[in-house]
PyMOL Python script that loads the backbone (N, CA, C, O; Angstrom):
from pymol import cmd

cmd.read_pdbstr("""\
ATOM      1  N   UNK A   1      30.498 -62.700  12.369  1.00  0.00           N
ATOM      2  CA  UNK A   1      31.005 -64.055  12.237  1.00  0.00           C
ATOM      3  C   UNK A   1      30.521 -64.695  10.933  1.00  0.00           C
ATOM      4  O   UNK A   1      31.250 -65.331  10.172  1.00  0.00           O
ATOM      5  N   UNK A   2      29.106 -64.443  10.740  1.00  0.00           N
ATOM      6  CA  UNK A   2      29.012 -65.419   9.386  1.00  0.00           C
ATOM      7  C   UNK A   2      29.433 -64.435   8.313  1.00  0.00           C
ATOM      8  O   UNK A   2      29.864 -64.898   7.257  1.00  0.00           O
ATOM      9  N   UNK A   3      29.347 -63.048   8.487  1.00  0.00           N
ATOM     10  CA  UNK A   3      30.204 -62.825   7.183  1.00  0.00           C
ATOM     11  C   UNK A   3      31.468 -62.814   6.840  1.00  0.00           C
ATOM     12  O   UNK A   3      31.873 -62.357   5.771  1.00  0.00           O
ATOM     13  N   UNK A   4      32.159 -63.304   7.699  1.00  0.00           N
ATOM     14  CA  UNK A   4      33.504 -63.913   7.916  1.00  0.00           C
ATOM     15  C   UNK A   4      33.819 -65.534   7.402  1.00  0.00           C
ATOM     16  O   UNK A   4      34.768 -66.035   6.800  1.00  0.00           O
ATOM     17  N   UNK A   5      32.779 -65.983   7.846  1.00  0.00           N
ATOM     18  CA  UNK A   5      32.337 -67.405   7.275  1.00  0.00           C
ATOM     19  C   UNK A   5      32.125 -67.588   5.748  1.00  0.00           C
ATOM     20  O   UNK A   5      32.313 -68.627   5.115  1.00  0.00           O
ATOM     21  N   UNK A   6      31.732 -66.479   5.306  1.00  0.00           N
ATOM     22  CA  UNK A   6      30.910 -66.692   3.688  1.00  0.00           C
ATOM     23  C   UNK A   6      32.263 -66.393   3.396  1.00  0.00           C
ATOM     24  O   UNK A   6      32.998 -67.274   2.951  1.00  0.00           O
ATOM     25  N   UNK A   7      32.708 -65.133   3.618  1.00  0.00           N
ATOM     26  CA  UNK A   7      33.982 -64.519   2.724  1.00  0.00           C
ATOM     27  C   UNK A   7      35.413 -65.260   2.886  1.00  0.00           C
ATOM     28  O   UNK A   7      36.108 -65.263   1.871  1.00  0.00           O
ATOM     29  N   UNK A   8      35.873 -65.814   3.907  1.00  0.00           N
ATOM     30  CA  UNK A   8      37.131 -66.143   3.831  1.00  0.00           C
ATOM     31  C   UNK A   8      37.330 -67.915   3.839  1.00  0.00           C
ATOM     32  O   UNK A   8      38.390 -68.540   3.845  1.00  0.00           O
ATOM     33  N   UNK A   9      35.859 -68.470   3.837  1.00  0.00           N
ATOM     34  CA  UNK A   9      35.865 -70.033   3.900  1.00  0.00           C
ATOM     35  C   UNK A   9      34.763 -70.538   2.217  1.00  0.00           C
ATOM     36  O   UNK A   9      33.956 -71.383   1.828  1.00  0.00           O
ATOM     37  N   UNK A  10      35.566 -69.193   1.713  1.00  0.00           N
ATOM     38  CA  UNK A  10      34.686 -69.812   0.332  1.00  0.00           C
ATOM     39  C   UNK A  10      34.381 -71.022  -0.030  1.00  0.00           C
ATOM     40  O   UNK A  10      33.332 -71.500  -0.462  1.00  0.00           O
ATOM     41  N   UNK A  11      36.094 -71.773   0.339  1.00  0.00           N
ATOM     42  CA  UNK A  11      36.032 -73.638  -0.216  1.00  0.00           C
ATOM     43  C   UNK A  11      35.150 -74.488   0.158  1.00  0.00           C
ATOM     44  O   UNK A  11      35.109 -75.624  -0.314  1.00  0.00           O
ATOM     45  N   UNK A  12      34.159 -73.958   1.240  1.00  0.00           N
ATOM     46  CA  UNK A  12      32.765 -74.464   2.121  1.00  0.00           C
ATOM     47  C   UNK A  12      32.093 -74.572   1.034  1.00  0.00           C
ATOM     48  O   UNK A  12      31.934 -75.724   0.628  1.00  0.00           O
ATOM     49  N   UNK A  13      31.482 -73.420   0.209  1.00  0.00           N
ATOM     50  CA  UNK A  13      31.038 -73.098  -0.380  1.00  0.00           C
ATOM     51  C   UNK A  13      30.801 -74.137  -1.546  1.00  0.00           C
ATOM     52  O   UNK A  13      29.982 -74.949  -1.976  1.00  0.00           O
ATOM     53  N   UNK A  14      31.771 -73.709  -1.727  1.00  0.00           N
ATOM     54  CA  UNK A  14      32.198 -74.981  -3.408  1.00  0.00           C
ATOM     55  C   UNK A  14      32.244 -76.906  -2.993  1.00  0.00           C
ATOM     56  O   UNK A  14      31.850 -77.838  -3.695  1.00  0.00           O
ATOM     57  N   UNK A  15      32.667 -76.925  -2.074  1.00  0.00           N
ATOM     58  CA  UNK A  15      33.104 -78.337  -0.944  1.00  0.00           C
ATOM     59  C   UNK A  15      31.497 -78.691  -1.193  1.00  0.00           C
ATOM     60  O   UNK A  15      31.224 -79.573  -2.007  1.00  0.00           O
ATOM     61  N   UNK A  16      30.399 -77.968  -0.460  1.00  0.00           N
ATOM     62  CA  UNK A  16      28.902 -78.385  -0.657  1.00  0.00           C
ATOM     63  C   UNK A  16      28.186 -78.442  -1.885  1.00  0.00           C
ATOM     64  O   UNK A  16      27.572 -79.371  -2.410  1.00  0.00           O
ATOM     65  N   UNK A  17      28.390 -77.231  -2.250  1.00  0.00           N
ATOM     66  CA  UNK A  17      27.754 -77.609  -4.368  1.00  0.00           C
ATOM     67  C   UNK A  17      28.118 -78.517  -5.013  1.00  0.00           C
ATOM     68  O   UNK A  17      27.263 -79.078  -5.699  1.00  0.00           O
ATOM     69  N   UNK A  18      29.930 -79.166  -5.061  1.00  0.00           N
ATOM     70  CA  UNK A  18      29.996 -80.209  -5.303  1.00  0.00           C
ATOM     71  C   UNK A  18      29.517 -81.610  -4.793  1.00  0.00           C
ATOM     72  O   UNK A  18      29.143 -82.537  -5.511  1.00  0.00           O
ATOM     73  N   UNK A  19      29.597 -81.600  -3.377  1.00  0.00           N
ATOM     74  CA  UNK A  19      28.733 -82.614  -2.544  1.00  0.00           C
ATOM     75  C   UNK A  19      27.605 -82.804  -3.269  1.00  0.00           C
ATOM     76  O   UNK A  19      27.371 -83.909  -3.760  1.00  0.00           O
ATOM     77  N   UNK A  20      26.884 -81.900  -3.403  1.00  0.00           N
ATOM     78  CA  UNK A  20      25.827 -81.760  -3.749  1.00  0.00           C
ATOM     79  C   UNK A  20      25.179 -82.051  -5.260  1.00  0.00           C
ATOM     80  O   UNK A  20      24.005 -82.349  -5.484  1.00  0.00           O
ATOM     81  N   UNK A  21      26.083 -81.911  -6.085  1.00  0.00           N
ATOM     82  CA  UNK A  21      26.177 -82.000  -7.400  1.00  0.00           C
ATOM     83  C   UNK A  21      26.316 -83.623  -7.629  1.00  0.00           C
ATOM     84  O   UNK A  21      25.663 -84.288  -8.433  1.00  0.00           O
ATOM     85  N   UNK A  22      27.228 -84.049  -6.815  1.00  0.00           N
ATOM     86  CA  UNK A  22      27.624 -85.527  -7.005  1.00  0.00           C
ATOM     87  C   UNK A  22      26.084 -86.275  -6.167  1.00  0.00           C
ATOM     88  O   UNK A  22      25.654 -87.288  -6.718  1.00  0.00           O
ATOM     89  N   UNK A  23      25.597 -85.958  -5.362  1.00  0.00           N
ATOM     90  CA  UNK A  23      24.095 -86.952  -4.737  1.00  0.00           C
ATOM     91  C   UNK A  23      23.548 -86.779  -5.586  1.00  0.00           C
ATOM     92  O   UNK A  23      23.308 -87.853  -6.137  1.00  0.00           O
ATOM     93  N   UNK A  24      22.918 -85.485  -6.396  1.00  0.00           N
ATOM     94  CA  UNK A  24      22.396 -85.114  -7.213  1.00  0.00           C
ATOM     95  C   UNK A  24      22.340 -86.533  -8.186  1.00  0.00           C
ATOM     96  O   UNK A  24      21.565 -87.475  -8.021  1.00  0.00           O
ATOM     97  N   UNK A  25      23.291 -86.413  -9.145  1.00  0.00           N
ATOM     98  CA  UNK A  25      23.508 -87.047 -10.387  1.00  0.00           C
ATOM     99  C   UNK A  25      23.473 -88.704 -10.084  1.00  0.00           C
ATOM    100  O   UNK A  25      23.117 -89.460 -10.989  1.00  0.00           O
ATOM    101  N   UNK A  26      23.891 -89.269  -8.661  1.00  0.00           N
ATOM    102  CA  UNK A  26      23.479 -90.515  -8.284  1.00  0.00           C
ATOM    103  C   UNK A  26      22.624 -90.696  -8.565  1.00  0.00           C
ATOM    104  O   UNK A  26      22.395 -91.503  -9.466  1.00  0.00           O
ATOM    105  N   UNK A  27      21.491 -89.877  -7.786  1.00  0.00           N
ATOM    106  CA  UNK A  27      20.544 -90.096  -6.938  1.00  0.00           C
ATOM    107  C   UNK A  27      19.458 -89.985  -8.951  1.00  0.00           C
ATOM    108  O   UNK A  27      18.539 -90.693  -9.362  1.00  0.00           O
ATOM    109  N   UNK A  28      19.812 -89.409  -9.282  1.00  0.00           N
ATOM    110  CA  UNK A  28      19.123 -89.196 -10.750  1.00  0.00           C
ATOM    111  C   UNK A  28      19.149 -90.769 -11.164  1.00  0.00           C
ATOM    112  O   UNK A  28      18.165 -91.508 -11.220  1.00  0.00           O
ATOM    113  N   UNK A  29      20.444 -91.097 -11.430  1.00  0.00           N
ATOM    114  CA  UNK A  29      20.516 -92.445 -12.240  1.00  0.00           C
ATOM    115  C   UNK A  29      19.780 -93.675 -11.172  1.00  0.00           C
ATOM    116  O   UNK A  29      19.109 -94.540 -11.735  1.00  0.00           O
ATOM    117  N   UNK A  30      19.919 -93.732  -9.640  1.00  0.00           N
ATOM    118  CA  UNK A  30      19.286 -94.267  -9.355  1.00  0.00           C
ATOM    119  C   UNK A  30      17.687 -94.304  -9.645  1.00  0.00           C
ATOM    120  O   UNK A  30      17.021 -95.146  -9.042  1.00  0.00           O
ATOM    121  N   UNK A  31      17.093 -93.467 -10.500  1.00  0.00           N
ATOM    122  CA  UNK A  31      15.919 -93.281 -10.975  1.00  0.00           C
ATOM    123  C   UNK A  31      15.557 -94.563 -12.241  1.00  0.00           C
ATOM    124  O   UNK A  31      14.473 -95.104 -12.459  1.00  0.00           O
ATOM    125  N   UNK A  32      17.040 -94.811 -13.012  1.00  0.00           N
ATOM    126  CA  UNK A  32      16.360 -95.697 -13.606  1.00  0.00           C
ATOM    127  C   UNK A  32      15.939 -97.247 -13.222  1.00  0.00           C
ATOM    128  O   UNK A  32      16.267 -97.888 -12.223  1.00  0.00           O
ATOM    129  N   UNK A  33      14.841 -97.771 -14.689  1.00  0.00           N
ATOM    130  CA  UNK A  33      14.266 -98.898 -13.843  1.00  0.00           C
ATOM    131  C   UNK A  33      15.475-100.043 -13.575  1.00  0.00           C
ATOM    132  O   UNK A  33      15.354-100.359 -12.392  1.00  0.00           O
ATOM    133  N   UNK A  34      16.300-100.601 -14.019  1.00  0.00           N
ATOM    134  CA  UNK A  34      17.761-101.010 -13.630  1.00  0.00           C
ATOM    135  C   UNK A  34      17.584-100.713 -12.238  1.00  0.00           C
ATOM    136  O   UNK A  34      17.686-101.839 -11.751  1.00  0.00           O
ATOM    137  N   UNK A  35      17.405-100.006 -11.381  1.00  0.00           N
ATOM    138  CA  UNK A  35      17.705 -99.579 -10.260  1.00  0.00           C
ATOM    139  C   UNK A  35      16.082 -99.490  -9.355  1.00  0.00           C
ATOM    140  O   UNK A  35      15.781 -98.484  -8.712  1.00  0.00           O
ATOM    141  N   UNK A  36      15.626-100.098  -9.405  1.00  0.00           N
ATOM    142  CA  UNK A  36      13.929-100.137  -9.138  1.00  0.00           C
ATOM    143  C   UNK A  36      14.246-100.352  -7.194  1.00  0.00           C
ATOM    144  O   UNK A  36      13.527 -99.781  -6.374  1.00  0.00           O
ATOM    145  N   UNK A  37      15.584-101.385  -6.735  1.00  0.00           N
ATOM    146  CA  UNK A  37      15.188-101.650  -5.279  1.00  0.00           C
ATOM    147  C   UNK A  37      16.055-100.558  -4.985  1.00  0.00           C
ATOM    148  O   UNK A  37      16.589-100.666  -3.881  1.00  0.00           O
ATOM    149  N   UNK A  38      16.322 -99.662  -5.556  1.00  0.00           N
ATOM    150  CA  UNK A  38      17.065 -98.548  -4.888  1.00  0.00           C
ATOM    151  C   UNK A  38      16.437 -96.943  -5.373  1.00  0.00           C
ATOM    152  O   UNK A  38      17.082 -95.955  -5.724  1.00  0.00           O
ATOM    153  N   UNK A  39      15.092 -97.102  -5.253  1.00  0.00           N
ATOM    154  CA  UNK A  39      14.367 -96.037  -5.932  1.00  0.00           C
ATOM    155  C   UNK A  39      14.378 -94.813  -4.584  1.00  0.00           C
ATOM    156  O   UNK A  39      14.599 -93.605  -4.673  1.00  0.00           O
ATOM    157  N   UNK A  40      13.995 -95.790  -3.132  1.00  0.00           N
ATOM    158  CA  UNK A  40      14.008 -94.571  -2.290  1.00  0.00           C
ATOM    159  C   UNK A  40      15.589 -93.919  -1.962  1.00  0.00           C
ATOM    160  O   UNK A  40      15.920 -92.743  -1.812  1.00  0.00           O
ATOM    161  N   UNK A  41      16.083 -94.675  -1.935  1.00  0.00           N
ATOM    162  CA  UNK A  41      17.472 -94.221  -1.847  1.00  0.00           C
ATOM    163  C   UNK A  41      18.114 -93.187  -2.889  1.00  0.00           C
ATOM    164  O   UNK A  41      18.955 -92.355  -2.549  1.00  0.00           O
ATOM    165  N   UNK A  42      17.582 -93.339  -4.315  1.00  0.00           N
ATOM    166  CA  UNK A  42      17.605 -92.483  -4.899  1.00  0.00           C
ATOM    167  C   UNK A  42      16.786 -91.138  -5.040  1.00  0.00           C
ATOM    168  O   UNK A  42      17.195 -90.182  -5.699  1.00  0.00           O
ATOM    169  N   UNK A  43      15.494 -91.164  -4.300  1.00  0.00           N
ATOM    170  CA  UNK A  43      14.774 -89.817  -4.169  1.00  0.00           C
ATOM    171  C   UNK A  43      15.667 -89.098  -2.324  1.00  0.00           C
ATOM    172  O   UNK A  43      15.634 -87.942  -1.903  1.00  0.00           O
ATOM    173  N   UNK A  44      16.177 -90.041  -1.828  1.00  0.00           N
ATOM    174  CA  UNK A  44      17.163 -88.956  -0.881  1.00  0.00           C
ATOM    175  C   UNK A  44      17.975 -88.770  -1.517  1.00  0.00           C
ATOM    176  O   UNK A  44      17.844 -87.587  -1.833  1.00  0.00           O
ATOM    177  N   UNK A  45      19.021 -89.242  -2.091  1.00  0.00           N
ATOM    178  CA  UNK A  45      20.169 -88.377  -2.881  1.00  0.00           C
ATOM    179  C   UNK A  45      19.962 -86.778  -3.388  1.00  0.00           C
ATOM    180  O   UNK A  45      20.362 -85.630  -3.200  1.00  0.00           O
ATOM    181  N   UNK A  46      18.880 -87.725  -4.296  1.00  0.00           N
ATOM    182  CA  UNK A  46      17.835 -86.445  -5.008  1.00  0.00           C
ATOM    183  C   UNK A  46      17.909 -85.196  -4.170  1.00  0.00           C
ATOM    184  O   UNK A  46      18.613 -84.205  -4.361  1.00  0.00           O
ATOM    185  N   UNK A  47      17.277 -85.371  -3.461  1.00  0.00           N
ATOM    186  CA  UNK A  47      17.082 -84.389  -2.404  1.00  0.00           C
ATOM    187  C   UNK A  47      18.213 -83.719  -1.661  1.00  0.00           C
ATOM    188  O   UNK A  47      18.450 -82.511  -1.627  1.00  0.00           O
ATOM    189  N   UNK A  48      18.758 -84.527  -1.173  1.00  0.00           N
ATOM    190  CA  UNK A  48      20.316 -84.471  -0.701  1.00  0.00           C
ATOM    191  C   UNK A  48      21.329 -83.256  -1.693  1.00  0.00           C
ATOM    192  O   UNK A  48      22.115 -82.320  -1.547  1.00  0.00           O
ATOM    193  N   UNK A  49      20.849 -83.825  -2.427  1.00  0.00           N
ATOM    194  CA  UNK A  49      22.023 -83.031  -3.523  1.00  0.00           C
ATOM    195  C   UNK A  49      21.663 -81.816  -3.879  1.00  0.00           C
ATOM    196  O   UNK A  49      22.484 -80.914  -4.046  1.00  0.00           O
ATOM    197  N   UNK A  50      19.956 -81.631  -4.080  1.00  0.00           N
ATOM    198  CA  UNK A  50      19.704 -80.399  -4.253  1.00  0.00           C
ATOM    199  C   UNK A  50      19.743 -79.325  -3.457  1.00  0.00           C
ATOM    200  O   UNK A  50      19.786 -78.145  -3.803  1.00  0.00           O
ATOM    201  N   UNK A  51      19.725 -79.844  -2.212  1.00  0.00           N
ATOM    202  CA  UNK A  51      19.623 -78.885  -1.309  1.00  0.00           C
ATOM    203  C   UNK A  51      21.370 -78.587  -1.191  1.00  0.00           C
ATOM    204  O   UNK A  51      21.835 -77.475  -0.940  1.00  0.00           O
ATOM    205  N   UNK A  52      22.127 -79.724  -1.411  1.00  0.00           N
ATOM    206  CA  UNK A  52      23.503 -79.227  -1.331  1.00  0.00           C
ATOM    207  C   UNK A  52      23.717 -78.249  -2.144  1.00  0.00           C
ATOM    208  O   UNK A  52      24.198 -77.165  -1.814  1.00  0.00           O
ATOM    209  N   UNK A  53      23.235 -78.701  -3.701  1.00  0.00           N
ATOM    210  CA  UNK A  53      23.414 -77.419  -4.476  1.00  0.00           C
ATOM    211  C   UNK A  53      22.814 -75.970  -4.529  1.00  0.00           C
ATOM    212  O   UNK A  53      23.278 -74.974  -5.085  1.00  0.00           O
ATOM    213  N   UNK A  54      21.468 -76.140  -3.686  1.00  0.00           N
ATOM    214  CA  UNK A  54      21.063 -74.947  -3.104  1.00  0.00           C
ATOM    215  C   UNK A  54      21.710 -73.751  -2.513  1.00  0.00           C
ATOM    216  O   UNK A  54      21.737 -72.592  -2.925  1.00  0.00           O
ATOM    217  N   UNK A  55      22.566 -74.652  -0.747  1.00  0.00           N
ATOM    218  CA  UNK A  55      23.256 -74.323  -0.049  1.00  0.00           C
ATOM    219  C   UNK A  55      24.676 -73.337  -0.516  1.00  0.00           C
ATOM    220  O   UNK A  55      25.212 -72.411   0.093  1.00  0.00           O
ATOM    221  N   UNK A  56      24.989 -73.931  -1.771  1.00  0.00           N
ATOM    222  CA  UNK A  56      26.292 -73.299  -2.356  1.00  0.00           C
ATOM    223  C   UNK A  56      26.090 -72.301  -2.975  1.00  0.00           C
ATOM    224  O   UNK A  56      26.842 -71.330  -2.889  1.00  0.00           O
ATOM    225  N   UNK A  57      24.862 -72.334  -3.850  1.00  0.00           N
ATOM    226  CA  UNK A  57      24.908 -71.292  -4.436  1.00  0.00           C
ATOM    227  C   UNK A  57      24.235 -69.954  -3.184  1.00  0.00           C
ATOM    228  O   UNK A  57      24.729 -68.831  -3.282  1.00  0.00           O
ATOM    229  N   UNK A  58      23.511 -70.117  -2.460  1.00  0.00           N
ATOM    230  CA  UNK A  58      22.935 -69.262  -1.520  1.00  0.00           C
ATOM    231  C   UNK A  58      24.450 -68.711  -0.912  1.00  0.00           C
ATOM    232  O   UNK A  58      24.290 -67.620  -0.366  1.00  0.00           O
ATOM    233  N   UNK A  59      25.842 -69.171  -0.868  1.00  0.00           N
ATOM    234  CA  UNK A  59      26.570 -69.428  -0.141  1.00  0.00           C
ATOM    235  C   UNK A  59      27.753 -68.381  -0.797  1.00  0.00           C
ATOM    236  O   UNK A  59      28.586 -67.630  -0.290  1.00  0.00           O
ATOM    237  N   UNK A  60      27.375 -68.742  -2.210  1.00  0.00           N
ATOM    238  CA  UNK A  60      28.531 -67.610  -3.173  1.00  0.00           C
ATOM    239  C   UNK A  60      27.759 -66.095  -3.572  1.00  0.00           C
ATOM    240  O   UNK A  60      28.219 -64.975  -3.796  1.00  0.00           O
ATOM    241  N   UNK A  61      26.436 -66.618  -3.543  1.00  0.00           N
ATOM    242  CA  UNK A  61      25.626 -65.090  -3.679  1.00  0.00           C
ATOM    243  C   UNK A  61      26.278 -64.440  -2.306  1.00  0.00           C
ATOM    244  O   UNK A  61      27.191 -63.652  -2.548  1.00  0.00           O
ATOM    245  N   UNK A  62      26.095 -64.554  -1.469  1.00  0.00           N
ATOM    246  CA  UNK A  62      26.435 -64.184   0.084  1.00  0.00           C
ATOM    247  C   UNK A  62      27.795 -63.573  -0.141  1.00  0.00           C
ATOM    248  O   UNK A  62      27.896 -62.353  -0.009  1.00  0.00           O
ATOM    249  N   UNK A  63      28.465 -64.028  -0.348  1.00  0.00           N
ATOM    250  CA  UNK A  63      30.243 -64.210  -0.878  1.00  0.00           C
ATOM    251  C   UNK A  63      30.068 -62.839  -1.433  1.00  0.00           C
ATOM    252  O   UNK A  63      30.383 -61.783  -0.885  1.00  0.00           O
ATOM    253  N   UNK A  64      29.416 -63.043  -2.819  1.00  0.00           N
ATOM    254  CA  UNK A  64      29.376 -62.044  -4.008  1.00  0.00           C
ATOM    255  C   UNK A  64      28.735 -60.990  -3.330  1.00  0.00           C
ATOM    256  O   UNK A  64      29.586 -60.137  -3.078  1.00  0.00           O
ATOM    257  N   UNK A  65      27.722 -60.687  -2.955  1.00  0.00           N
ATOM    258  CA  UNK A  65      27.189 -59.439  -2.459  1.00  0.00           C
ATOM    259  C   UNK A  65      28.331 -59.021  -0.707  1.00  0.00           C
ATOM    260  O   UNK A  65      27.750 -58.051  -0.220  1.00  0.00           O
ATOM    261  N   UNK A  66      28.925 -59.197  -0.255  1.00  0.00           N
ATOM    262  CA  UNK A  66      29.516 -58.856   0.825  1.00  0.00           C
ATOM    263  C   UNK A  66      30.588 -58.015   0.212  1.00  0.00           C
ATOM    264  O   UNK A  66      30.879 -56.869   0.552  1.00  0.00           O
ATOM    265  N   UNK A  67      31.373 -59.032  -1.140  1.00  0.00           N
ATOM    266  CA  UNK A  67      32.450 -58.565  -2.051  1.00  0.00           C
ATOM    267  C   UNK A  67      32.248 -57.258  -2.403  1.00  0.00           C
ATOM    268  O   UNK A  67      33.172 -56.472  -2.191  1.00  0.00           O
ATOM    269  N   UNK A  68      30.704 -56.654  -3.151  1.00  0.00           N
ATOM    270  CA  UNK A  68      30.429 -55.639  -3.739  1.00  0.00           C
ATOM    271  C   UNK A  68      30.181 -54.855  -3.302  1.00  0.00           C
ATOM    272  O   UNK A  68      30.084 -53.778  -3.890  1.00  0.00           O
ATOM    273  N   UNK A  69      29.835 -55.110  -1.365  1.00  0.00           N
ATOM    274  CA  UNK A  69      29.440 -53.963  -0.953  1.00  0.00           C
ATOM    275  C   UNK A  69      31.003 -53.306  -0.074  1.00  0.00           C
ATOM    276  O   UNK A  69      31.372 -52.173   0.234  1.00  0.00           O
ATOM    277  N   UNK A  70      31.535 -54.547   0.074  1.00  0.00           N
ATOM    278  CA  UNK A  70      33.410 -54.295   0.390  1.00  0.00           C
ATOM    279  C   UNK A  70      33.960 -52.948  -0.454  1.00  0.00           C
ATOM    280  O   UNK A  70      34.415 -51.964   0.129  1.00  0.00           O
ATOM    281  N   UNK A  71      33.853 -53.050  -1.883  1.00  0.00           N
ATOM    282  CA  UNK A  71      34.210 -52.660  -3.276  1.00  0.00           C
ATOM    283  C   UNK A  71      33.561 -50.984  -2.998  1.00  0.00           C
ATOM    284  O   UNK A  71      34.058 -49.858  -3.013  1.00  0.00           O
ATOM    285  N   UNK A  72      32.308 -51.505  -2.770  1.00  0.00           N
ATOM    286  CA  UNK A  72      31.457 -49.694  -2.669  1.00  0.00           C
ATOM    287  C   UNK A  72      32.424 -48.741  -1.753  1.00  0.00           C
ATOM    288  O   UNK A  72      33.065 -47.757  -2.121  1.00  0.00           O
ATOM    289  N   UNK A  73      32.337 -49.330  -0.446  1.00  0.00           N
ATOM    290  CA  UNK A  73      33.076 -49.014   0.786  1.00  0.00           C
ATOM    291  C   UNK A  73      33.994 -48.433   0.550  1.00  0.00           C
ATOM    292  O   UNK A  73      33.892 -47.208   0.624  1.00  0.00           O
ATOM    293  N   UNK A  74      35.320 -49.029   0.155  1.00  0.00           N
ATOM    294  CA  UNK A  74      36.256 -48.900  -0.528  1.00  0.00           C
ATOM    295  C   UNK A  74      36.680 -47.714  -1.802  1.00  0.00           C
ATOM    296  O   UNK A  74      37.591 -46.891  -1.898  1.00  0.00           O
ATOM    297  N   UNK A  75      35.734 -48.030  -2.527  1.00  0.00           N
ATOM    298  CA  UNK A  75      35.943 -46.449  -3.626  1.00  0.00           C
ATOM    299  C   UNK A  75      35.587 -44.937  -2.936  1.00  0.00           C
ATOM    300  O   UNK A  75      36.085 -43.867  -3.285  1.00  0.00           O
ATOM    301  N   UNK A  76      34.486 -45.171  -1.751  1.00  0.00           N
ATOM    302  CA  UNK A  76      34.255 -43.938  -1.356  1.00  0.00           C
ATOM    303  C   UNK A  76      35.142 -42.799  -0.906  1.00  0.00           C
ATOM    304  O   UNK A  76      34.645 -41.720  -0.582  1.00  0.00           O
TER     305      UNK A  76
END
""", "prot")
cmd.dss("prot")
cmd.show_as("cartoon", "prot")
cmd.util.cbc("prot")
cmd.orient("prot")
């Protein structure tokens, strides 16, 4: 099931890195001092986002190595 999940619901994949990409870059600018009553809110984004962007890439490696070992399979 989940390697069914990684391989044929790639757009998950990408759907979260971008999620993730976008808290990210908030959550950054909420860092400046302009933005001082929204500092904690900006260290969850922070966080938020990285782990989104974590998630995706852990998500296309998965993808990518299932692909290559598909590929091995396949030539034999």
């Amino acid at each position: 099931m989940l390697q069914r999940l990684v391989r044929d619901y790639s757009w998950i994949h990408l759907g979260v890195g971008l999620f993730g990409n976008f808290c990210f870059v908030v959550g950054s600018v909420l860092f400046f001092k302009t933005f001082d009553s929204f500092y904690t809110l900006g260290v969850w984004l922070f966080l938020v986002g990285s782990t989104g962007m974590f998630l995706g890439s852990l998500g296309e490696l998965a993808k990518s190595l299932y692909e290559r070992r598909e590929k091995g399979a396949v030539a034999r």
